[in-house]
N, C-alpha and C positions, 0 to 999 in steps of 0.2 A: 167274794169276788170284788176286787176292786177293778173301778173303770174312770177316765180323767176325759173332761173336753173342761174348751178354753173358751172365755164370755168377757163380757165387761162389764163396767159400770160408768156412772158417770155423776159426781158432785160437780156441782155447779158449771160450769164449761170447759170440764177437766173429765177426760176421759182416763181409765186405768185397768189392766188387764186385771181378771177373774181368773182361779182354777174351780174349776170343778168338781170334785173329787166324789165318787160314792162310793159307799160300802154296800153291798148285800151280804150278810151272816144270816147265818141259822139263829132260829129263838122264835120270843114274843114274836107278831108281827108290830112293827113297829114304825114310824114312820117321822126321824129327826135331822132336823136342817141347821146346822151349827156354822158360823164365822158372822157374827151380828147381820144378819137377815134382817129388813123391815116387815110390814105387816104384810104387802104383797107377796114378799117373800114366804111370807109362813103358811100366808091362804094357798099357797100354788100348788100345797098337795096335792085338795081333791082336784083339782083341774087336772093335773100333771094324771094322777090313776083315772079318771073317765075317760081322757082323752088318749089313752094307752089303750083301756079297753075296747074303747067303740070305733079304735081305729084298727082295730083285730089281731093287737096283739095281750099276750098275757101279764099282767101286772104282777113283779115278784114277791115271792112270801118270805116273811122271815124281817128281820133287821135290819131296816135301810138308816142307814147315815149320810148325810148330805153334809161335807166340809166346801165352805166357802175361803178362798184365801187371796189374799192376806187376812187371818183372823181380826187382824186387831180393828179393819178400816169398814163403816157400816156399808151393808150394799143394800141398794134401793132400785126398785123397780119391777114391774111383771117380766120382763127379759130374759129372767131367768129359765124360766117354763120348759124353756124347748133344750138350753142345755142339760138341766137335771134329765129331762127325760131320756134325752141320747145318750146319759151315760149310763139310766139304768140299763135300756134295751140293750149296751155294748156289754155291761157287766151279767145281761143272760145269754149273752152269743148271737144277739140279731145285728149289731152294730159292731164292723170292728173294727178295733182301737184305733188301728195306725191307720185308717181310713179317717175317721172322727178326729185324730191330732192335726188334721192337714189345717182345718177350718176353728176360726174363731164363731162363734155361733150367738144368737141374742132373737129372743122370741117368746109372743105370749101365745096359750094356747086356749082354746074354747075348749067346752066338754067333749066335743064331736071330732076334736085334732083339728079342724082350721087352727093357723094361725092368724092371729091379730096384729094389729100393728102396734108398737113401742115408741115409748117416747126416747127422745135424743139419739136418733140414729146418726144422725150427720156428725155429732160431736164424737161419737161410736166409732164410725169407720175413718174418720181422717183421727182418732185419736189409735184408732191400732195402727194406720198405717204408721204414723209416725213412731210407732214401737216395733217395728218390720216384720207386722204383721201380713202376709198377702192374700189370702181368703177370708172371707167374711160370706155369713150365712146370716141371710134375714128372712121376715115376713114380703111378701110380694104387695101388700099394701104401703109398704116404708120405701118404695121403688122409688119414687116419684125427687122424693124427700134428697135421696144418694146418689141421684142418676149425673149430677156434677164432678162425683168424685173419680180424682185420677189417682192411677201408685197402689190399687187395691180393688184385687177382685172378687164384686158381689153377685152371689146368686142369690136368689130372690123365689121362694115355694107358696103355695096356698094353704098346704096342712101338713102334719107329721106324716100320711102317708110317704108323701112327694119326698120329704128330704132325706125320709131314711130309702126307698128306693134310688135316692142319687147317690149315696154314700154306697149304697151299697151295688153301682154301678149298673144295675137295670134300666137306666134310663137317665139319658144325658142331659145336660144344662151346662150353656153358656152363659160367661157373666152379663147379668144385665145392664147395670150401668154403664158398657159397652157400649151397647146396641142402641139405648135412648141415645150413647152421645150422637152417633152416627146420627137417628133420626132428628134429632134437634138442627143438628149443622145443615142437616137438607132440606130441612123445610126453612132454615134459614136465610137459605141463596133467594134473594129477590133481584127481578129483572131491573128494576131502577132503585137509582140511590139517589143523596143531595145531591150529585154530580150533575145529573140531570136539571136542573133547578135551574133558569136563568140566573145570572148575578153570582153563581158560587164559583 
């Protein structure tokens, strides 16, 4: 069974869209991440299977293959974590696909399914929007970090529970980087300004 969601990466202050491609086949159980992965990358197994398990779903058997693409360009970072893992859960029928195409996704994940926060979000999400990109799925710790960004909407989860229940429409979410703008702008209104100042 093959299953796709969409990620990024980021060298240097350059952002560039990820696919995510997995295989689940019969066989060995086996468990390979191909299109030059870093070390994060390769560690993200066991994370990726604890946190499938202990988040109560069943971790597939058999022959997983993980293509990163473009093959030829390195990707670096824990961010990965949360797309592999949505696209195993879509290629056993808990996640489905055309729900999981909507959103670009980037997250790390703890043994327990929280997620963590990732580095270069900001480069992240103004680097998909300007690829017109319009959903983006992050850690709700990276909130803070994207809460300036306009032209793309982010929603922001605590664990794998949370995002595959949103994907899969049991419970809603609004983007959040919305919501901070609004709150920023209202606590921004203050009663006086320079204006007030004699001499200005």
């Amino acid at each position: 069974m093959l299953a796709k969601s969409l990620s990024c990466s980021v060298i240097g202050i350059d952002a560039y869209k990820v696919d995510v491609e997995v295989d689940i086949a019969e066989g060995l159980p086996a468990f390979n991440i191909i299109g030059l992965p870093d070390t994060a990358i390769r560690e993200s197994k066991d994370r990726i299977k604890f946190a499938i398990k202990n988040s109560g779903y069943r971790f597939p058997k058999g022959k997983i293959t993980v293509n990163l693409a473009p093959a030829n360009i390195r990707k670096e970072g824990s961010g990965f974590d949360l797309p592999i893992t949505l696209s195993l859960l879509c290629g056993l029928g808990i996640v489905d696909q055309d729900r999981l195409s909507e959103f670009a996704i980037c997250g790390e994940l703890s043994l327990d399914g929280r997620l963590k926060e990732i580095k270069g979000a900001l480069p992240i999400s103004l680097g998909l929007r300007e690829k017109a990109v319009d959903k983006l799925v992050l850690p709700k710790k990276n909130l803070a970090e994207v809460s300036n960004v306009n032209g793309i909407k982010i929603y922001t989860f605590e664990s794998l529970n949370n995002v595959v229940e949103f994907l899969d429409k049991k419970i809603e979410a609004e983007p959040q980087n919305k919501n901070i703008r609004l709150k920023i702008r209202c606590k921004s209104k203050y009663k006086r300004d320079f204006t007030d100042v004699k001499g200005q």
